[in-house]
C-alpha positions in Angstrom: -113.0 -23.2 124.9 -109.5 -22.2 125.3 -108.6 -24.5 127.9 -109.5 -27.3 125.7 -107.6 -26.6 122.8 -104.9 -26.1 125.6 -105.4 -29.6 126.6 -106.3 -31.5 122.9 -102.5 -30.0 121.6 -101.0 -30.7 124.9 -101.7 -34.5 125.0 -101.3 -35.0 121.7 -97.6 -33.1 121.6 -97.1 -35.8 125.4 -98.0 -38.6 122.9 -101.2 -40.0 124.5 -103.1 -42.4 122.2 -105.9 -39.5 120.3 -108.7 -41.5 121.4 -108.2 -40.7 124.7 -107.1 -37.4 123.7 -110.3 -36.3 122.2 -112.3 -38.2 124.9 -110.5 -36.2 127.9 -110.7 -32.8 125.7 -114.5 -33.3 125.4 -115.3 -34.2 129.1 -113.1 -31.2 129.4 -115.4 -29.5 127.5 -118.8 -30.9 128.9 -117.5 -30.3 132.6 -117.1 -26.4 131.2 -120.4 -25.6 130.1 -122.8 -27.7 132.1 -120.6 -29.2 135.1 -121.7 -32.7 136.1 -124.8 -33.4 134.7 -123.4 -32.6 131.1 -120.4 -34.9 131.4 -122.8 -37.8 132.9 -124.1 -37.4 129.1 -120.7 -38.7 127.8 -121.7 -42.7 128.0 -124.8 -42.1 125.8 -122.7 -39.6 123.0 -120.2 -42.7 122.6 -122.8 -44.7 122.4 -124.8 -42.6 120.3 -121.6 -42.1 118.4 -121.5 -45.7 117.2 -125.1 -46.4 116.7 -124.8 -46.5 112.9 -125.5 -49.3 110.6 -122.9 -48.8 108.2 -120.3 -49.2 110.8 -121.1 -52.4 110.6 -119.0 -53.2 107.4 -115.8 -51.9 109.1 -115.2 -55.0 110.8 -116.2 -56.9 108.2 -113.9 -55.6 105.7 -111.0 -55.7 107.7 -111.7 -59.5 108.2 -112.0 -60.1 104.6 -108.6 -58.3 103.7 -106.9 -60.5 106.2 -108.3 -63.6 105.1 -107.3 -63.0 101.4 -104.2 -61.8 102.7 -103.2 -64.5 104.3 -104.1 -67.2 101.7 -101.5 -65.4 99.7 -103.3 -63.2 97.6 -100.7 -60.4 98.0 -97.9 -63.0 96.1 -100.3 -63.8 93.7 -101.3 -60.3 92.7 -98.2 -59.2 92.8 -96.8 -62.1 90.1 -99.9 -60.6 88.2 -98.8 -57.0 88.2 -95.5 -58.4 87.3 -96.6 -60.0 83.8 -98.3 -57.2 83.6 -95.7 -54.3 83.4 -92.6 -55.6 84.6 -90.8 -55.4 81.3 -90.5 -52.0 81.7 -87.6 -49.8 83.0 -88.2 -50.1 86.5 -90.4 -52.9 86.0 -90.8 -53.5 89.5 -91.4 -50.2 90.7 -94.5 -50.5 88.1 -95.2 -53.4 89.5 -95.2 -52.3 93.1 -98.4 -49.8 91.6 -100.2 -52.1 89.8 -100.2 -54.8 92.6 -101.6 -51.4 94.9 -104.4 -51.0 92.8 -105.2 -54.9 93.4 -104.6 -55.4 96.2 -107.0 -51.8 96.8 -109.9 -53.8 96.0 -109.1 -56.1 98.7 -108.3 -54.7 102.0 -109.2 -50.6 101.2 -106.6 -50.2 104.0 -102.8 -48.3 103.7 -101.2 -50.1 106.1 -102.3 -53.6 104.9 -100.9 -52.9 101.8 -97.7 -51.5 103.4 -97.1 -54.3 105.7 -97.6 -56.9 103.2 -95.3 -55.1 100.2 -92.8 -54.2 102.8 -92.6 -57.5 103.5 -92.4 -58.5 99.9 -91.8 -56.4 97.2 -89.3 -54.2 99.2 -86.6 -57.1 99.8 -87.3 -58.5 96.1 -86.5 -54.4 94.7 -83.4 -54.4 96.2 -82.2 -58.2 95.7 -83.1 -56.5 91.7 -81.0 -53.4 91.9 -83.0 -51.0 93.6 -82.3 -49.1 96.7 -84.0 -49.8 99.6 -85.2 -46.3 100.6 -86.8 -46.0 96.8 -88.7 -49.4 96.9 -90.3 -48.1 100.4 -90.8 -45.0 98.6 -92.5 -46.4 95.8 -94.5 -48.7 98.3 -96.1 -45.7 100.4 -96.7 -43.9 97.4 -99.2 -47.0 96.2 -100.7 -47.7 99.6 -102.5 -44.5 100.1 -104.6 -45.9 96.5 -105.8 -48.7 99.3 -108.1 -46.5 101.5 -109.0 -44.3 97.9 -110.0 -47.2 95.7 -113.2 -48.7 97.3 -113.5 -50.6 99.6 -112.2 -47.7 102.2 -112.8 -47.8 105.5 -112.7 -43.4 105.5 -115.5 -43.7 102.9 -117.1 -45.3 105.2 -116.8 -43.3 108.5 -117.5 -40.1 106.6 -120.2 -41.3 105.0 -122.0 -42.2 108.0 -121.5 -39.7 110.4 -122.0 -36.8 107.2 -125.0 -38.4 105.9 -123.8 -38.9 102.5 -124.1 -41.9 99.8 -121.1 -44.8 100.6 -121.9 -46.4 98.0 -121.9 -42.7 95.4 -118.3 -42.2 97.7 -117.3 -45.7 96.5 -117.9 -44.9 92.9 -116.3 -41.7 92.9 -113.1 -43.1 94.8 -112.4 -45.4 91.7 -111.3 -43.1 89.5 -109.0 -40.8 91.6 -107.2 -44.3 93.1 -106.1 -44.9 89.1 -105.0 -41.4 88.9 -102.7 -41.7 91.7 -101.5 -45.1 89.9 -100.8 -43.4 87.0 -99.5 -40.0 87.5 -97.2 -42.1 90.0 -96.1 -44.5 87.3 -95.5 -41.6 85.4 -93.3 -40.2 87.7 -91.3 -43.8 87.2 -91.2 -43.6 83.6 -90.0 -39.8 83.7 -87.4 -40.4 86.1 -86.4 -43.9 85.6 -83.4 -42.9 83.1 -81.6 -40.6 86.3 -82.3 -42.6 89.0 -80.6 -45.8 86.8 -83.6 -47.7 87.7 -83.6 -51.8 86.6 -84.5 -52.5 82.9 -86.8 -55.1 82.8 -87.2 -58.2 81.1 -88.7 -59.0 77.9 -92.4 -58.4 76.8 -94.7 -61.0 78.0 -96.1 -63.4 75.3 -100.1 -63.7 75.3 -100.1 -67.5 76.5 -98.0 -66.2 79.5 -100.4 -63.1 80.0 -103.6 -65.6 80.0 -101.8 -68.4 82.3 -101.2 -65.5 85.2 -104.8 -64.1 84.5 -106.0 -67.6 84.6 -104.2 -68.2 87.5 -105.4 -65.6 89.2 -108.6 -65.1 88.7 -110.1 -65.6 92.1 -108.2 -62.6 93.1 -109.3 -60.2 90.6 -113.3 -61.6 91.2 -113.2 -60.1 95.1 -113.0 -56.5 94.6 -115.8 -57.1 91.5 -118.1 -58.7 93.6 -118.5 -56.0 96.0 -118.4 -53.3 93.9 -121.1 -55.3 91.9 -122.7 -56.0 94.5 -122.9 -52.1 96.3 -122.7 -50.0 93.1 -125.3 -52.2 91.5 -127.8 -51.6 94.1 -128.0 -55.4 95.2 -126.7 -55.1 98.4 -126.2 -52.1 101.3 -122.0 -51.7 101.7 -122.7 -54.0 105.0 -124.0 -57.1 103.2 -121.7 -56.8 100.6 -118.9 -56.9 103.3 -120.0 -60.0 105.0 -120.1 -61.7 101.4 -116.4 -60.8 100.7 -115.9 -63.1 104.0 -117.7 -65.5 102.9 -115.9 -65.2 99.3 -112.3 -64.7 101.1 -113.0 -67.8 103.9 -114.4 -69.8 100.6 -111.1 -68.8 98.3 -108.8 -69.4 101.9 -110.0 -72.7 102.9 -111.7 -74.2 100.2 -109.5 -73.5 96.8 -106.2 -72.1 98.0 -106.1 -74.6 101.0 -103.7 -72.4 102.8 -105.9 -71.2 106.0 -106.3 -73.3 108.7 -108.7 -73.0 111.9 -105.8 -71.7 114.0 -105.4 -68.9 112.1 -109.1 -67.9 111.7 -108.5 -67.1 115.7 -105.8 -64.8 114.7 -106.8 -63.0 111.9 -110.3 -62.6 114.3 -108.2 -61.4 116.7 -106.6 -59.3 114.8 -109.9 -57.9 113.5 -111.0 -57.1 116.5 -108.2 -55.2 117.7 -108.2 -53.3 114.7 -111.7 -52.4 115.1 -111.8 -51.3 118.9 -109.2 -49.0 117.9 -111.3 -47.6 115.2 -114.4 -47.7 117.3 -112.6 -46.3 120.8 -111.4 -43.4 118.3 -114.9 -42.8 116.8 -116.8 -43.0 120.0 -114.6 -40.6 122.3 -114.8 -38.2 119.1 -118.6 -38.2 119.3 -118.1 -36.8 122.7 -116.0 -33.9 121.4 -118.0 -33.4 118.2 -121.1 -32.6 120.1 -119.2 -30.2 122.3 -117.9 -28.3 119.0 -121.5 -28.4 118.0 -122.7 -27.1 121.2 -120.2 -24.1 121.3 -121.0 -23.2 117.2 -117.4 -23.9 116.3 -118.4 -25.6 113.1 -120.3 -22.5 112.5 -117.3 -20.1 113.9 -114.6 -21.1 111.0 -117.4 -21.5 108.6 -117.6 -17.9 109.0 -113.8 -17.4 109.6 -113.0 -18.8 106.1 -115.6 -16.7 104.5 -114.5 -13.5 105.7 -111.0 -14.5 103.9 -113.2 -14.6 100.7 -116.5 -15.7 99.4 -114.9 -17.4 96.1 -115.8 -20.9 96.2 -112.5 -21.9 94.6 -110.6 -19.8 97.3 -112.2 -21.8 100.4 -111.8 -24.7 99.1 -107.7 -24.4 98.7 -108.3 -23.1 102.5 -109.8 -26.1 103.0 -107.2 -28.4 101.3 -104.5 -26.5 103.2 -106.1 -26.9 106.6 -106.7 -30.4 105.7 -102.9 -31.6 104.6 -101.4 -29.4 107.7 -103.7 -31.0 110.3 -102.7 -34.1 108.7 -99.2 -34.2 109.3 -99.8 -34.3 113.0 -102.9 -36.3 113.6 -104.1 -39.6 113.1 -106.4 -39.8 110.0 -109.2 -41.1 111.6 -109.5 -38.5 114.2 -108.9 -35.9 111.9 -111.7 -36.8 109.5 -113.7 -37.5 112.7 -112.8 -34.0 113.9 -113.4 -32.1 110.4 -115.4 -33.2 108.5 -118.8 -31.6 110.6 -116.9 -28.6 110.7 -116.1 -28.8 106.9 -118.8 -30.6 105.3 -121.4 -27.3 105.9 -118.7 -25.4 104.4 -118.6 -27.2 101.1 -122.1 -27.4 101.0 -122.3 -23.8 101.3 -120.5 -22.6 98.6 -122.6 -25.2 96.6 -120.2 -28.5 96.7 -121.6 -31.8 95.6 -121.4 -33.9 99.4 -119.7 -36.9 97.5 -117.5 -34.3 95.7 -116.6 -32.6 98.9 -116.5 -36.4 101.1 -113.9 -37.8 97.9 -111.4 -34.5 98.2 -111.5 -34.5 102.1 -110.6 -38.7 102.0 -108.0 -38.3 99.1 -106.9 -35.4 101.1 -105.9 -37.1 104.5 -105.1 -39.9 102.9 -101.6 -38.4 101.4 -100.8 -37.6 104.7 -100.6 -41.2 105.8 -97.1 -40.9 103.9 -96.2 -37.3 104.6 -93.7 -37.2 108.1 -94.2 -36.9 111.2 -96.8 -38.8 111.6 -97.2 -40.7 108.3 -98.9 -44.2 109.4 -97.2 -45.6 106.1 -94.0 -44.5 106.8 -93.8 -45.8 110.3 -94.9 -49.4 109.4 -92.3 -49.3 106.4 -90.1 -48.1 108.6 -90.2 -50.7 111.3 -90.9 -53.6 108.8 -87.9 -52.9 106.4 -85.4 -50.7 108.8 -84.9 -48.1 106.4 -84.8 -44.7 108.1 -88.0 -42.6 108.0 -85.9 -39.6 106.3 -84.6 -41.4 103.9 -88.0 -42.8 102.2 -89.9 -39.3 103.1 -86.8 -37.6 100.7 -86.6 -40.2 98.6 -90.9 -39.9 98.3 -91.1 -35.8 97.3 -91.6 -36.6 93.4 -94.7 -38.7 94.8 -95.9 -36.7 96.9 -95.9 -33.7 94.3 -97.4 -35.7 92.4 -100.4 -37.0 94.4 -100.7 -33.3 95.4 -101.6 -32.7 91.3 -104.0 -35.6 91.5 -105.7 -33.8 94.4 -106.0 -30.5 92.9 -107.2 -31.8 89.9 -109.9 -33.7 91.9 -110.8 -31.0 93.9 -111.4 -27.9 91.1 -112.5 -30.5 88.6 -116.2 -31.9 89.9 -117.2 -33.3 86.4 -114.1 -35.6 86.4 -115.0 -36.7 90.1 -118.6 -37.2 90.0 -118.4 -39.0 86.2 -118.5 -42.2 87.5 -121.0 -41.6 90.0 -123.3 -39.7 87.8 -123.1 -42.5 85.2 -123.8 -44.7 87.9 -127.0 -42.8 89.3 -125.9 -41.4 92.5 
């Protein structure tokens, strides 16, 4: 056992892409307690690893978020959000939040949402006033509501591997992704006077308000129709997937007129290449998962935690504090790949609702896609905009204290979690 936690840390301090990290820990692992007939077995656990249905809507959703992105959805929701609240003091900045929630219902991904504003709204802050390491501040702050607000690709790995509802972890994710918005417009309000943020412009009038609504009401119909579609029981999260590409192709190339057959091959490309990664990562984790499962580690911190105390509330901050450290060092997907088998028994021990426990281990990782050294949303602003990675991680604290409140409050208050999903029947 030792020698492969000596080998995980050591490839992942050299660098090496985790998939293969996790892949060459667990044959590691294999070779150690059964020699070569146990890692023959590897092939058939990444296989095994994969063989879920609900993986299916991965792909799927990523194509859909790239079709709507590139028929310039993103400008259009972002001139929405802009009607919206932009008349307030740091109008953009509430902007910036507002189109993150929209756009959330699209793509469910952080570094879509990233990518695209860094490309967008970033330039257009600071042409307005603002500096450049606060508008990528603001932007990483709203991406994380991307993977929170459903659709989210996490939802979906944890909820197939775990066994739990996607579509109950869909309708609990709705209300923590406004949270986050708000507490983080908030935080703009609050501090908009000391930072000498923009004033913005006047109030919209209502025939402006209902020409941008009008305007953009094929946007604001995607994310409705698969949550309609999932939370309403019509369809599994798969189909509903493949009918936001047939929505987004229909909006791209029929209406909008601004997606061509070329780059249908690129955003497919793209797709795939997103997936694979995805996939390589969940497959070579499978491997190590069953070695953890062999060797009773799940079982082995179960017990650790419990001998710190038996207080549910007390395990569950050790849980949130494992969560956020391993998270600042490790891809998300490998780290929810890694922990939640180990964690999910926990929660359920101590009497956890599964889509309770499956929302706070998501929201939970997903801050750390913006928390250094290895926040994913800080690298792609980063390299999109040029701004140094220190300067947006200091210029992000208020944020992430902020998120951090969201996340307590989600994790000691079940009600307020599971009130959506209740209402909904899950």
């Amino acid at each position: 056992m030792i020698l492969v936690i000596i080998v995980f840390f050591s490839l992942i301090l050299l660098g090496m892409p985790v998939a293969y990290v996790m892949g060459i820990a667990g044959l590691i692992g294999l070779l150690q307690i059964g020699g070569e007939q146990f890692v023959a077995m590897a092939p058939r656990r990444m296989f095994a690893g994969l063989d879920l249905f609900p993986f299916l809507a991965m792909p799927f959703f990523i194509l859909a978020g790239e079709i709507m992105n590139r028929s310039g959805i993103t400008r259009r929701l972002v001139e929405l959000a802009d009607v919206l609240v932009g008349f307030l003091r740091g109008g953009m900045a509430h902007s910036n939040m507002v189109a993150s929630v929209l756009f959330a219902g699209i793509t469910g991904a952080a570094t879509a949402d990233a990518a695209a504003f860094g490309n967008t709204l970033v330039p257009a802050m600071v042409q307005k006033g603002y500096t450049r390491s606060f508008a990528c501040a603001v932007t990483a702050a709203g991406s994380i509501i991307g993977p929170t607000i459903p659709p989210s690709t996490l939802m979906v790995i944890y909820g197939s591997i775990m066994g739990v509802s996607i579509a109950g972890l869909f309708a609990a994710g709705i209300l923590p992704g406004l949270l986050i918005a708000l507490i983080c417009m908030a935080v703009i309000a609050i501090f908009g006077k000391r930072w000498n943020l923009p004033k913005g412009g006047e109030r919209p009038s209502f025939k402006r308000l209902w020409e941008a609504l009008r305007v953009n009401v094929l946007a604001l119909v995607m994310p409705v129709l698969i949550l309609g579609c999932i939370l309403g029981g019509f369809t599994t999260p798969t189909e509903a997937a493949a009918i936001a590409v047939a929505f987004a192709l229909f909006v791209g190339v029929g209406v909008y007129r601004t997606i061509t057959w070329h780059d249908l091959y690129g955003m497919l490309a793209r797709t795939a290449l997103i997936t694979g990664v995805v996939f390589l990562i969940i497959a070579c984790a499978s491997i190590l998962g069953w070695w953890m499962t062999f060797e009773k580690i799940p079982q082995a911190i179960a017990a650790a935690f419990l001998a710190v105390t038996s207080d549910p509330n007390g395990i569950i901050a050790m849980i949130l504090a494992l969560l956020i450290l391993v998270g600042l060092f490790m891809d998300i997907n490998a780290a929810l790949l890694i922990l939640a088998p180990v964690l999910g028994p926990l929660t359920a021990s101590i009497g956890m609702d599964p889509v309770h426990a499956g929302i706070m281990i998501v929201l939970a990782l997903n801050i750390s896609l913006m928390t250094p050294p290895v926040g994913a949303c800080l690298f792609v602003l980063s390299s999109v905009t040029g701004e140094r990675m220190e300067a947006i991680a200091r210029d992000l604290l208020p944020f992430i204290a902020a998120e951090l409140a969201i996340l307590l409050l989600i994790a000691f208050w079940p009600k307020l979690t599971l009130f959506i999903p209740h209402l909904l029947g899950f």
